[in-house]
N, CA, C and O atoms as a GROMACS GRO file, in nm:
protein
  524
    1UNK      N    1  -2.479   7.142  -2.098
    1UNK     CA    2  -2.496   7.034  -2.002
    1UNK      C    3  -2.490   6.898  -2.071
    1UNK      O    4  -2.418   6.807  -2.028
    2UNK      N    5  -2.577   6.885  -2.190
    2UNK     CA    6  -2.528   6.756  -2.266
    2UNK      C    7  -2.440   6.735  -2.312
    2UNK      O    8  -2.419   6.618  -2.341
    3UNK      N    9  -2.350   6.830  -2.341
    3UNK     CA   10  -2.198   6.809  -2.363
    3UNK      C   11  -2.115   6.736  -2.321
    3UNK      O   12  -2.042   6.648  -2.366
    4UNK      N   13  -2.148   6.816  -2.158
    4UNK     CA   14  -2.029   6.727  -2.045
    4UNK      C   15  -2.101   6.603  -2.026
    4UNK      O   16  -2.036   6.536  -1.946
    5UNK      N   17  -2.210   6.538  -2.066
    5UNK     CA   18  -2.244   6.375  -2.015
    5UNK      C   19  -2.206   6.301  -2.135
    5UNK      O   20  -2.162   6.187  -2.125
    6UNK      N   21  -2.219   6.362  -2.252
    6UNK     CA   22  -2.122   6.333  -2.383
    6UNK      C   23  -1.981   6.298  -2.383
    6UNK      O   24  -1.930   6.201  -2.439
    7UNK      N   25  -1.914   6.405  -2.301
    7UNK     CA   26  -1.785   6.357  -2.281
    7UNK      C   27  -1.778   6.263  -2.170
    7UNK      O   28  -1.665   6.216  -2.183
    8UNK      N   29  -1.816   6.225  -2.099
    8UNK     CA   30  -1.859   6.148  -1.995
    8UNK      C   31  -1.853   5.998  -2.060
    8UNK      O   32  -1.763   5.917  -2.040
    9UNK      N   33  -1.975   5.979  -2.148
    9UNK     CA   34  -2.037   5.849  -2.136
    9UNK      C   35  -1.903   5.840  -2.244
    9UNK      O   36  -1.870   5.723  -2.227
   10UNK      N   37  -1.836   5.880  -2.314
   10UNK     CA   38  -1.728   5.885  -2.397
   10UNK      C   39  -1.610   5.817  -2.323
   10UNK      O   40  -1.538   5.726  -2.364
   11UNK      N   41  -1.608   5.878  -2.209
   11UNK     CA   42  -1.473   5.800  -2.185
   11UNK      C   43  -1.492   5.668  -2.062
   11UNK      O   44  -1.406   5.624  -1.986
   12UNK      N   45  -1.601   5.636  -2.074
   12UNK     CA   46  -1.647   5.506  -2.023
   12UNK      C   47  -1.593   5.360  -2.102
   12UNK      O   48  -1.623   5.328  -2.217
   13UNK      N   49  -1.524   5.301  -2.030
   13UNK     CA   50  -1.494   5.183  -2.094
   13UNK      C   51  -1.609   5.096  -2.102
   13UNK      O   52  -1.662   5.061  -1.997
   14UNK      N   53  -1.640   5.068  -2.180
   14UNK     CA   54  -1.815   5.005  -2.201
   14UNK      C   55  -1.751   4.868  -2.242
   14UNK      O   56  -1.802   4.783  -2.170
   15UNK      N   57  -1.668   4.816  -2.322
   15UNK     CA   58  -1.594   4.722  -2.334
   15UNK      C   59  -1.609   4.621  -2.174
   15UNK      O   60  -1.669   4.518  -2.145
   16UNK      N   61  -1.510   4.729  -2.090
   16UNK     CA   62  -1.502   4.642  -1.948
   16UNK      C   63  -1.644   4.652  -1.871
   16UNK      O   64  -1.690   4.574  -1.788
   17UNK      N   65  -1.691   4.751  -1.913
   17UNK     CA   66  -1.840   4.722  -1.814
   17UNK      C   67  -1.906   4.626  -1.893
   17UNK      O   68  -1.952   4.531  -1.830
   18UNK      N   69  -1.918   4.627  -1.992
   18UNK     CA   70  -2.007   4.453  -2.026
   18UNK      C   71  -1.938   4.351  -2.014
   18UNK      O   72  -2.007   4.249  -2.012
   19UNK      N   73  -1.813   4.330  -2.003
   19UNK     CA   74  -1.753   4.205  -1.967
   19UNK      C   75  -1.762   4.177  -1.854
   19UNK      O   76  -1.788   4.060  -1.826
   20UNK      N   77  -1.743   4.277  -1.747
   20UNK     CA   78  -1.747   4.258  -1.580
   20UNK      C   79  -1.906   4.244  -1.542
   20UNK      O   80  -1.935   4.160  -1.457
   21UNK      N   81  -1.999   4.317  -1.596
   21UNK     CA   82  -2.139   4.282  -1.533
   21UNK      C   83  -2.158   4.167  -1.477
   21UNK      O   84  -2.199   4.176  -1.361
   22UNK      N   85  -2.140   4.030  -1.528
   22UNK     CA   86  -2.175   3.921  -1.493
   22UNK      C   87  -2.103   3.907  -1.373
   22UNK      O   88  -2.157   3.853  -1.277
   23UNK      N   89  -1.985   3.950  -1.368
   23UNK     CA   90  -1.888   3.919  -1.280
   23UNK      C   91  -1.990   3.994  -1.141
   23UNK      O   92  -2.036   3.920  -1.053
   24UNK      N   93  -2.011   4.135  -1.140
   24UNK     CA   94  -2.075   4.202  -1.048
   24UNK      C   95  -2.196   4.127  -1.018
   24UNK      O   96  -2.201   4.076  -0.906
   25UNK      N   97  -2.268   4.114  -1.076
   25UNK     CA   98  -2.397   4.065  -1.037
   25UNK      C   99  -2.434   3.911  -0.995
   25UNK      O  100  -2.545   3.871  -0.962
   26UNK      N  101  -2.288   3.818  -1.007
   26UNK     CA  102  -2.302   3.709  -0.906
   26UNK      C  103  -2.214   3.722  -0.790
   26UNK      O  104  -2.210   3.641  -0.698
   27UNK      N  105  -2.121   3.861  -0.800
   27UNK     CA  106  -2.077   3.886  -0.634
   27UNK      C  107  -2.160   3.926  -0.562
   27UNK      O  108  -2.184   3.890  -0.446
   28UNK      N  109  -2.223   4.023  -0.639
   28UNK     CA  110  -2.360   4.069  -0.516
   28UNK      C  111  -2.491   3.960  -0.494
   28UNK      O  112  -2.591   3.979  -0.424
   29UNK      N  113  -2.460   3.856  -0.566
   29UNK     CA  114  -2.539   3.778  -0.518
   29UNK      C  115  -2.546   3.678  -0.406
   29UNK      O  116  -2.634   3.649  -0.324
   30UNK      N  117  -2.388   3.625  -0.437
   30UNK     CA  118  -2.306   3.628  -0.343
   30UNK      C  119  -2.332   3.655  -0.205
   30UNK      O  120  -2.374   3.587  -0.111
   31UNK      N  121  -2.275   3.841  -0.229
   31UNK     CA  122  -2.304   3.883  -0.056
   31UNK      C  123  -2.411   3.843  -0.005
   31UNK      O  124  -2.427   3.780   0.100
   32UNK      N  125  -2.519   3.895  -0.108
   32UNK     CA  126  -2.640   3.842  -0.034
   32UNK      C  127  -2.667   3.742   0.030
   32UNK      O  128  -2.710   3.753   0.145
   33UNK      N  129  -2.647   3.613  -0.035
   33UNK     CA  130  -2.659   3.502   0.028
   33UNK      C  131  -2.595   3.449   0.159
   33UNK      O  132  -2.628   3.357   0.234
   34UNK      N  133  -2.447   3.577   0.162
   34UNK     CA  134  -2.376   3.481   0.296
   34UNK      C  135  -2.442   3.621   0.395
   34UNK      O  136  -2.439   3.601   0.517
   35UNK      N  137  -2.494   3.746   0.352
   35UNK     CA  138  -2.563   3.820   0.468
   35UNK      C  139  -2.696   3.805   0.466
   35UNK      O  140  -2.766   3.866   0.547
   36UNK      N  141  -2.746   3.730   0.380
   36UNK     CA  142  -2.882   3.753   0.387
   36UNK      C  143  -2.933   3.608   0.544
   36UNK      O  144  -3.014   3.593   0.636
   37UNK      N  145  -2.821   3.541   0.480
   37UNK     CA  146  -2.815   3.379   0.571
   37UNK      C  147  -2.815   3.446   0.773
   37UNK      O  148  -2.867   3.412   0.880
   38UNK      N  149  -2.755   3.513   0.741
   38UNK     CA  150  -2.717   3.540   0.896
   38UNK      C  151  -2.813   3.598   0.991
   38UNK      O  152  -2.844   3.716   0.978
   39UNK      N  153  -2.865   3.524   1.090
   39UNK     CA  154  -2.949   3.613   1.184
   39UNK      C  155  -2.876   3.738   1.250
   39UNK      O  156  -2.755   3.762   1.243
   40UNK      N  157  -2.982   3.818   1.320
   40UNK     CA  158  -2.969   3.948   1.356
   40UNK      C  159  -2.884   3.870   1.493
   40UNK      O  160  -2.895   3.748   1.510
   41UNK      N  161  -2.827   3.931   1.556
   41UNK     CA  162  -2.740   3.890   1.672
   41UNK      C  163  -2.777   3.924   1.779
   41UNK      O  164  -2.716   4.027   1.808
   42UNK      N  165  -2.861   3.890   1.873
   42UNK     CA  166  -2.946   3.938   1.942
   42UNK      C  167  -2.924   3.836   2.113
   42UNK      O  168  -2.984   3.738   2.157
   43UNK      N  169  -2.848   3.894   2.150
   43UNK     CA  170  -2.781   3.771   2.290
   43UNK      C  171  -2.903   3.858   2.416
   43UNK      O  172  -2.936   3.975   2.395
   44UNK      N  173  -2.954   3.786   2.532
   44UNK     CA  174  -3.043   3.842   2.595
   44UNK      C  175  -2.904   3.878   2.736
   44UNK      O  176  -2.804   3.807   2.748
   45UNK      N  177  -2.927   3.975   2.809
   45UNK     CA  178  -2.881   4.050   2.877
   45UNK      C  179  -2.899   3.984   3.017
   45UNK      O  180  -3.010   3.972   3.068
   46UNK      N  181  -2.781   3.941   3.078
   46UNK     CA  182  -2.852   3.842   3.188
   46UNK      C  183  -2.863   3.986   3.320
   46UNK      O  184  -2.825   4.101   3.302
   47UNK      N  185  -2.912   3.941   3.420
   47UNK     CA  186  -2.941   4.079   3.514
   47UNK      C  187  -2.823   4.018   3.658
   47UNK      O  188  -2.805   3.914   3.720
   48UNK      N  189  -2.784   4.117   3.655
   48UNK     CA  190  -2.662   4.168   3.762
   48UNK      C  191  -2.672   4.110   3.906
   48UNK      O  192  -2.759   4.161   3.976
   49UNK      N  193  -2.605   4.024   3.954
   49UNK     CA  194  -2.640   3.964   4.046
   49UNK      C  195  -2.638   4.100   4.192
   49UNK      O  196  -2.569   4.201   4.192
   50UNK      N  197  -2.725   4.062   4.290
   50UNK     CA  198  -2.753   4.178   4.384
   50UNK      C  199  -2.673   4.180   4.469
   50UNK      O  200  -2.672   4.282   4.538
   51UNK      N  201  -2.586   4.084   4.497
   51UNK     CA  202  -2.468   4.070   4.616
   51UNK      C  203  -2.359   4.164   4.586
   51UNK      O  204  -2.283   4.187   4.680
   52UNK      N  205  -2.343   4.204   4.508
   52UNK     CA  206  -2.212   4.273   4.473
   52UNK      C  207  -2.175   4.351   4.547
   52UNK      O  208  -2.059   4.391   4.556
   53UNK      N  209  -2.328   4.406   4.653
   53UNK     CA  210  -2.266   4.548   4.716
   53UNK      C  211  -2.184   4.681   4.688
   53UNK      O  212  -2.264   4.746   4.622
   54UNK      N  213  -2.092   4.743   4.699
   54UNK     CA  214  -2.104   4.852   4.658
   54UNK      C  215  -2.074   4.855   4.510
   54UNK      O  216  -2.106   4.954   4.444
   55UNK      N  217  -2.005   4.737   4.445
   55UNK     CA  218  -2.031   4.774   4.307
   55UNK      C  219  -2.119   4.731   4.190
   55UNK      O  220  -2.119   4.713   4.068
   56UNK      N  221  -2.200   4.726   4.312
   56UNK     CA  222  -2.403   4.708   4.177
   56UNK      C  223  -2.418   4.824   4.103
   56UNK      O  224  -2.490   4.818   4.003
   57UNK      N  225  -2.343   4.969   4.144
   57UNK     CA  226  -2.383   5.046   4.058
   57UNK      C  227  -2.293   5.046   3.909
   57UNK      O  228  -2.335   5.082   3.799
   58UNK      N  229  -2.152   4.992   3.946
   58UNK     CA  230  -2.088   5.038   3.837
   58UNK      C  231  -2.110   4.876   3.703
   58UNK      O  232  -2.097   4.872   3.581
   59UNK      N  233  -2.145   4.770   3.805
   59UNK     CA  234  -2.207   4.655   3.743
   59UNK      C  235  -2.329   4.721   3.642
   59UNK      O  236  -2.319   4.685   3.525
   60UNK      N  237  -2.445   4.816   3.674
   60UNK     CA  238  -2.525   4.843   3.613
   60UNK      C  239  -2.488   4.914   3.515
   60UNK      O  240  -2.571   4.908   3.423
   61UNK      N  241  -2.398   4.980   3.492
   61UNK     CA  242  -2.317   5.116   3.415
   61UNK      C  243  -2.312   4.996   3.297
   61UNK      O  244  -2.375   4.990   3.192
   62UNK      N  245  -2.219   4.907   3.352
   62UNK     CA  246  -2.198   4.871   3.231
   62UNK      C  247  -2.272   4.734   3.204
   62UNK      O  248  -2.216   4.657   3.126
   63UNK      N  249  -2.385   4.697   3.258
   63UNK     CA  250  -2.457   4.627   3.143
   63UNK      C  251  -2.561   4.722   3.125
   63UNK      O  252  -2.665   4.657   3.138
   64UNK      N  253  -2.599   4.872   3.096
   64UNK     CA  254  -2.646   4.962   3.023
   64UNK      C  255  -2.533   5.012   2.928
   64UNK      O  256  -2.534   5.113   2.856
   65UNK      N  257  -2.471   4.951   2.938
   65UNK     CA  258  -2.366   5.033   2.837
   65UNK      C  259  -2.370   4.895   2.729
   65UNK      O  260  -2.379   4.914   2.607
   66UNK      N  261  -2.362   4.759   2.784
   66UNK     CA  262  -2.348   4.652   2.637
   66UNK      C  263  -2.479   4.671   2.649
   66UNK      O  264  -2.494   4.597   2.552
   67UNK      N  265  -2.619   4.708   2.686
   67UNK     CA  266  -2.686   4.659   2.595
   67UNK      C  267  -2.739   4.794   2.527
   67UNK      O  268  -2.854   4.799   2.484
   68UNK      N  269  -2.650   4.906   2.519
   68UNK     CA  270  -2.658   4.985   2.447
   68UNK      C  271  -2.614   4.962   2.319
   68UNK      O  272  -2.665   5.026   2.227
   69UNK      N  273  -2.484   4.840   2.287
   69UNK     CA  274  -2.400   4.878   2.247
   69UNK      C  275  -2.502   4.711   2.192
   69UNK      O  276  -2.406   4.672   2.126
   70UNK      N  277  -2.542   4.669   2.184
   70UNK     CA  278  -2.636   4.549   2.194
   70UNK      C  279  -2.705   4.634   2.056
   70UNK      O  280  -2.681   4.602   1.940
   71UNK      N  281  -2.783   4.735   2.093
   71UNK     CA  282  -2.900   4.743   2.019
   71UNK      C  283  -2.826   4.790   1.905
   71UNK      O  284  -2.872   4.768   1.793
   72UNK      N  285  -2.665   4.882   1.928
   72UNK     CA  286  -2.617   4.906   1.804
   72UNK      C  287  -2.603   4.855   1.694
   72UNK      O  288  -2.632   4.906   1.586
   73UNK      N  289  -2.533   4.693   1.723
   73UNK     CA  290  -2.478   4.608   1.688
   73UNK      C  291  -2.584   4.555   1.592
   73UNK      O  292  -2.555   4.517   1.479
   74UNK      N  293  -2.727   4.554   1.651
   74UNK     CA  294  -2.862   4.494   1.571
   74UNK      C  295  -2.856   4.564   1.514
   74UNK      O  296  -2.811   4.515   1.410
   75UNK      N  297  -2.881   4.735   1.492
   75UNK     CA  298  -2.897   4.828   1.386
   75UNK      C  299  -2.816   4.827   1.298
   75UNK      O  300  -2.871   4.852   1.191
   76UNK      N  301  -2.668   4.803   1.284
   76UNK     CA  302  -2.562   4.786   1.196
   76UNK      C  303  -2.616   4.652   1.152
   76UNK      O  304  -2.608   4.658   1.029
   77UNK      N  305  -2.676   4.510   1.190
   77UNK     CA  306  -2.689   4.449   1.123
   77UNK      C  307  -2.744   4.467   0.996
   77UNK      O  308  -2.691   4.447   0.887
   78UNK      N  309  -2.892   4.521   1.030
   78UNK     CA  310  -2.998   4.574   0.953
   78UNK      C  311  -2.941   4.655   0.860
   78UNK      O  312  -2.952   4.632   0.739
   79UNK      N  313  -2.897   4.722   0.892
   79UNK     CA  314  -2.802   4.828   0.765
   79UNK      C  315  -2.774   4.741   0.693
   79UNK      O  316  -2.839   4.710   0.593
   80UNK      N  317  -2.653   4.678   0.739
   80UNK     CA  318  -2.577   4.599   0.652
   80UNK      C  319  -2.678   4.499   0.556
   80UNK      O  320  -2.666   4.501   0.434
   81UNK      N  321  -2.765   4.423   0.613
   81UNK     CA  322  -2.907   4.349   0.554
   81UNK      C  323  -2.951   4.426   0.428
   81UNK      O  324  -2.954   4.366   0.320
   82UNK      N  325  -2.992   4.577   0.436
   82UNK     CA  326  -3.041   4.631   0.372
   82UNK      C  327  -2.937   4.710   0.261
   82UNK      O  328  -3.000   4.761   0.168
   83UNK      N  329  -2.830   4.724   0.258
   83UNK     CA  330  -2.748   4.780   0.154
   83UNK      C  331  -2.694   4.665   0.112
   83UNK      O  332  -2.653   4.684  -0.002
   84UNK      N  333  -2.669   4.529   0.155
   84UNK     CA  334  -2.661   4.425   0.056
   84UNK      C  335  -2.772   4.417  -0.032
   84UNK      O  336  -2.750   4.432  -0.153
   85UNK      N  337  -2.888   4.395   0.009
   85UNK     CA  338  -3.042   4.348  -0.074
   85UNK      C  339  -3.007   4.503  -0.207
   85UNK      O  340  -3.021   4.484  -0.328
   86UNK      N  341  -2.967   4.629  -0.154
   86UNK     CA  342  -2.944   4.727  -0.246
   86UNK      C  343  -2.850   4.695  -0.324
   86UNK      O  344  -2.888   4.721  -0.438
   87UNK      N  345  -2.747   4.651  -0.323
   87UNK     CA  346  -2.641   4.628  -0.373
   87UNK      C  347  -2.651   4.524  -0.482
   87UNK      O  348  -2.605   4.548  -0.594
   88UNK      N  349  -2.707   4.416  -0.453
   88UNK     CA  350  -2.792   4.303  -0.525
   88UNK      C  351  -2.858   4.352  -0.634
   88UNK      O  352  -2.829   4.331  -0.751
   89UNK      N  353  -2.954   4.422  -0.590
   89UNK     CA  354  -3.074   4.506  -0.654
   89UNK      C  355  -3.005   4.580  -0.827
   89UNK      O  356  -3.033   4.564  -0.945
   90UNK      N  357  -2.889   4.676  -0.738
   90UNK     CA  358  -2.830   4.738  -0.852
   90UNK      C  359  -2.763   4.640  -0.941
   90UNK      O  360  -2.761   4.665  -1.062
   91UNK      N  361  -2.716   4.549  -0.903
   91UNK     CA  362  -2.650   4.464  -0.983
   91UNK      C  363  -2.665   4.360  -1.060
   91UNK      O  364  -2.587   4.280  -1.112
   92UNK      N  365  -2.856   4.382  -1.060
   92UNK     CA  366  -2.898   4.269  -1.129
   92UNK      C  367  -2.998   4.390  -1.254
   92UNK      O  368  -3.054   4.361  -1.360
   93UNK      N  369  -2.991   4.486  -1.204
   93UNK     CA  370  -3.015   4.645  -1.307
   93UNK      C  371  -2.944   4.604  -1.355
   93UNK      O  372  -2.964   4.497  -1.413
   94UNK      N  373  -2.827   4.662  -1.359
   94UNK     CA  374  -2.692   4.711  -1.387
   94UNK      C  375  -2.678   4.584  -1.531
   94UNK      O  376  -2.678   4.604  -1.652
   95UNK      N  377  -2.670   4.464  -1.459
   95UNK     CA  378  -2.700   4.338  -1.594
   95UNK      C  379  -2.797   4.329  -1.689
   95UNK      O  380  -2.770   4.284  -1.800
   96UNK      N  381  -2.938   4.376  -1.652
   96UNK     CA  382  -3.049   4.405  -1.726
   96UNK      C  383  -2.964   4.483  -1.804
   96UNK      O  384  -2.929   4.432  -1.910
   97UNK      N  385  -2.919   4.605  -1.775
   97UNK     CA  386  -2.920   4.721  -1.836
   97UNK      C  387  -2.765   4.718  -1.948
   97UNK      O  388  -2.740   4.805  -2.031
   98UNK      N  389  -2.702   4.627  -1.926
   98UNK     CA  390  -2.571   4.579  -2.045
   98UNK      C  391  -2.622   4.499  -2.150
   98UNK      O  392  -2.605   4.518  -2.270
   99UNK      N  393  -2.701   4.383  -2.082
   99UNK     CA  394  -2.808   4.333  -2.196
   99UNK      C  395  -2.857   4.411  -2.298
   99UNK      O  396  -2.851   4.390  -2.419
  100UNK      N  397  -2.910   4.508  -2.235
  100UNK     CA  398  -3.001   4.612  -2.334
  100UNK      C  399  -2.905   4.702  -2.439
  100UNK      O  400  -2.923   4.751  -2.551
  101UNK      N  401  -2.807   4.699  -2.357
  101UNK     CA  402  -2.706   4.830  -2.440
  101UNK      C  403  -2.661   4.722  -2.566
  101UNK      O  404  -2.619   4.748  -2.678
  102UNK      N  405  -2.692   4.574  -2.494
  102UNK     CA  406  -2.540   4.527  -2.600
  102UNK      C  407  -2.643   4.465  -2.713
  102UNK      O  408  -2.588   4.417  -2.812
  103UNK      N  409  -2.808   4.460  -2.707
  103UNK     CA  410  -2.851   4.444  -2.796
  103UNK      C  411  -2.907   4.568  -2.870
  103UNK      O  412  -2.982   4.544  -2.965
  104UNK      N  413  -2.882   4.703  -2.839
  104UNK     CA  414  -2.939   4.808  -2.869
  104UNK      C  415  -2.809   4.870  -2.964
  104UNK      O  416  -2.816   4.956  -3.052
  105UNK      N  417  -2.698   4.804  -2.920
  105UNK     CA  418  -2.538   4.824  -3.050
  105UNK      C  419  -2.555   4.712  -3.131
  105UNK      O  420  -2.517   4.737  -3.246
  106UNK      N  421  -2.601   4.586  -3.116
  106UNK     CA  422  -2.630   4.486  -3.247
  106UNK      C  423  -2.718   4.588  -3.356
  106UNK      O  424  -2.694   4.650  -3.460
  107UNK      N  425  -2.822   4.567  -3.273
  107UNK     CA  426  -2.943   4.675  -3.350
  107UNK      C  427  -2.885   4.802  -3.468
  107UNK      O  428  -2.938   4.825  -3.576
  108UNK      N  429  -2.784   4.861  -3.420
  108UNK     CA  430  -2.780   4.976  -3.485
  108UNK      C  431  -2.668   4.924  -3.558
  108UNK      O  432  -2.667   4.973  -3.671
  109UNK      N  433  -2.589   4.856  -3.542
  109UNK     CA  434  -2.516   4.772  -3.662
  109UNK      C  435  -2.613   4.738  -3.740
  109UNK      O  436  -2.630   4.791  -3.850
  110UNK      N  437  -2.672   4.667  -3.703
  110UNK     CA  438  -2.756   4.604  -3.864
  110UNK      C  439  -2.850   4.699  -3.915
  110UNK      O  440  -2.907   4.674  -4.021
  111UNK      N  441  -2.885   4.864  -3.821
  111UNK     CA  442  -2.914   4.947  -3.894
  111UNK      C  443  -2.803   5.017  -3.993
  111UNK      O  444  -2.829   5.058  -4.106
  112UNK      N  445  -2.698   5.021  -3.942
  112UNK     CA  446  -2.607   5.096  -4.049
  112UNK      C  447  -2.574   5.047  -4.150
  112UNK      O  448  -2.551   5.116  -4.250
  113UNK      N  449  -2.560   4.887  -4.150
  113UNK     CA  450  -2.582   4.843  -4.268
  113UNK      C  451  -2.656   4.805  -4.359
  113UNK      O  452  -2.627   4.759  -4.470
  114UNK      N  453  -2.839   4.839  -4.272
  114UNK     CA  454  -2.934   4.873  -4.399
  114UNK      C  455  -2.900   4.974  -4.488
  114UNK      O  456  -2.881   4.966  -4.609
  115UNK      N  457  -2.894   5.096  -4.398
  115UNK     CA  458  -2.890   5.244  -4.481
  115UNK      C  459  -2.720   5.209  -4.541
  115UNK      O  460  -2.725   5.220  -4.664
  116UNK      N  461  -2.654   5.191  -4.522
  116UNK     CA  462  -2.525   5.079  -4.622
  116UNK      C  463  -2.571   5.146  -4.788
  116UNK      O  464  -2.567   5.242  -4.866
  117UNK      N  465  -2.640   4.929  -4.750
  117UNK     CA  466  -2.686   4.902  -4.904
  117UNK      C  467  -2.787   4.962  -4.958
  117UNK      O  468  -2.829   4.926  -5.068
  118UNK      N  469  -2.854   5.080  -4.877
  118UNK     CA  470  -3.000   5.117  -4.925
  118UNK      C  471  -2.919   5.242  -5.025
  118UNK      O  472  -2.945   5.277  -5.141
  119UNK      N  473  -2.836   5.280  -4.949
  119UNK     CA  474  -2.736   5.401  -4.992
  119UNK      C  475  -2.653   5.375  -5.130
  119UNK      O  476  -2.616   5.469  -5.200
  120UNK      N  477  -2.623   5.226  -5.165
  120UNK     CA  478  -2.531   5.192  -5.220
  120UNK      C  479  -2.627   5.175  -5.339
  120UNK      O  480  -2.587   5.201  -5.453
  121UNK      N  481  -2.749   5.132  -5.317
  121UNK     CA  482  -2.846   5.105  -5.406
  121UNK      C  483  -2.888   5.214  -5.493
  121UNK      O  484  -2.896   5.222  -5.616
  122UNK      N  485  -2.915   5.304  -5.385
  122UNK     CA  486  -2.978   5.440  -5.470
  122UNK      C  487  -2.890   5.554  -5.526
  122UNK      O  488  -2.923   5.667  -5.562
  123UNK      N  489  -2.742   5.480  -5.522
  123UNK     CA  490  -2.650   5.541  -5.581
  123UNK      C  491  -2.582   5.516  -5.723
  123UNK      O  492  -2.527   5.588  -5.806
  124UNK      N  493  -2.625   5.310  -5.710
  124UNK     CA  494  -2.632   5.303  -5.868
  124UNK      C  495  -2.747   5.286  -5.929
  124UNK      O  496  -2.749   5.201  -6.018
  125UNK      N  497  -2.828   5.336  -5.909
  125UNK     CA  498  -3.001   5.333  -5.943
  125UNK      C  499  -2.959   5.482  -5.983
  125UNK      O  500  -2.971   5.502  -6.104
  126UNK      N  501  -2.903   5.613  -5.895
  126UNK     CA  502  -2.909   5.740  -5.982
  126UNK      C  503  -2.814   5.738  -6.103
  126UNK      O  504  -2.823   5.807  -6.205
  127UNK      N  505  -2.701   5.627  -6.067
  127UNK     CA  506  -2.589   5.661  -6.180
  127UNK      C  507  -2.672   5.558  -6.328
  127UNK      O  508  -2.644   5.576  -6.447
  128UNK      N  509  -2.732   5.496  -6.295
  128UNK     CA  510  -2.779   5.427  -6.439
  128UNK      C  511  -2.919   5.522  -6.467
  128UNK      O  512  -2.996   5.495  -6.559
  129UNK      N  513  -2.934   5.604  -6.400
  129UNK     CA  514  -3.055   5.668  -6.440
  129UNK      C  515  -3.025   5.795  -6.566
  129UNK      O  516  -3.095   5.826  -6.663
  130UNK      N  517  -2.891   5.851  -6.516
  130UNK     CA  518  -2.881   5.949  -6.582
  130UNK      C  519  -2.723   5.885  -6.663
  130UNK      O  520  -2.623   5.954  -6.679
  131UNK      N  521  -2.737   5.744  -6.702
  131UNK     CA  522  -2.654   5.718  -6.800
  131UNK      C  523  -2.742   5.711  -6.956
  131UNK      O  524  -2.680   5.688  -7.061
   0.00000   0.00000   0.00000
């Protein structure tokens, strides 16, 4: 099983994901701001005038039908509200989390080149030892 996430994180362009992060995480900031800006859409339902005579019923059909289609429209807002704020969310991770990688590969550079010279050291430290 660690194999296949081995080959995985392997063929990840990590190159383009730390260059693009920034890019991601002020589009989703972005969205946010132009959906977060927007009220819920919420128009009030005016009531069916009574003269219509015989077609008050099919008048009623269909303003039960928009303000069915009313309350949809609010619930898709909300969705939409709430998988932007998610979307945001991940994308300001997602930047945390390149930060971390890209100082956690400095890090191990300047570890490899301790053990380097520590290596290089105790290699002519054995060769003058047993000269």
């Amino acid at each position: 099983m660690a194999i296949g996430w081995l080959t995985v994180l392997k063929l990840v362009p990590w190159g383009d994901v730390i260059e693009n992060a920034p890019k991601v995480a002020n589009g989703a900031k972005k969205l946010w701001q132009n959906v977060g800006k927007k009220p819920v859409p919420v128009t009030p339902i005016k009531p069916a005038p009574t003269t219509l005579g015989s077609e008050s019923p099919a008048v009623a059909a269909l303003q039960a039908q928009v303000s069915e289609l009313q309350v949809a429209v609010a619930d898709l807002h909300q969705q939409m509200l709430a998988s932007s704020e998610l979307i945001q969310s991940l994308a300001d991770q997602n930047a945390q989390l390149v930060k971390r990688v890209e100082v956690n590969r400095l890090r191990v550079i300047r570890l490899a080149a301790w053990v380097l010279v520590v290596t290089v050291l105790l290699v002519i430290g054995q060769s003058s030892f047993f000269a």
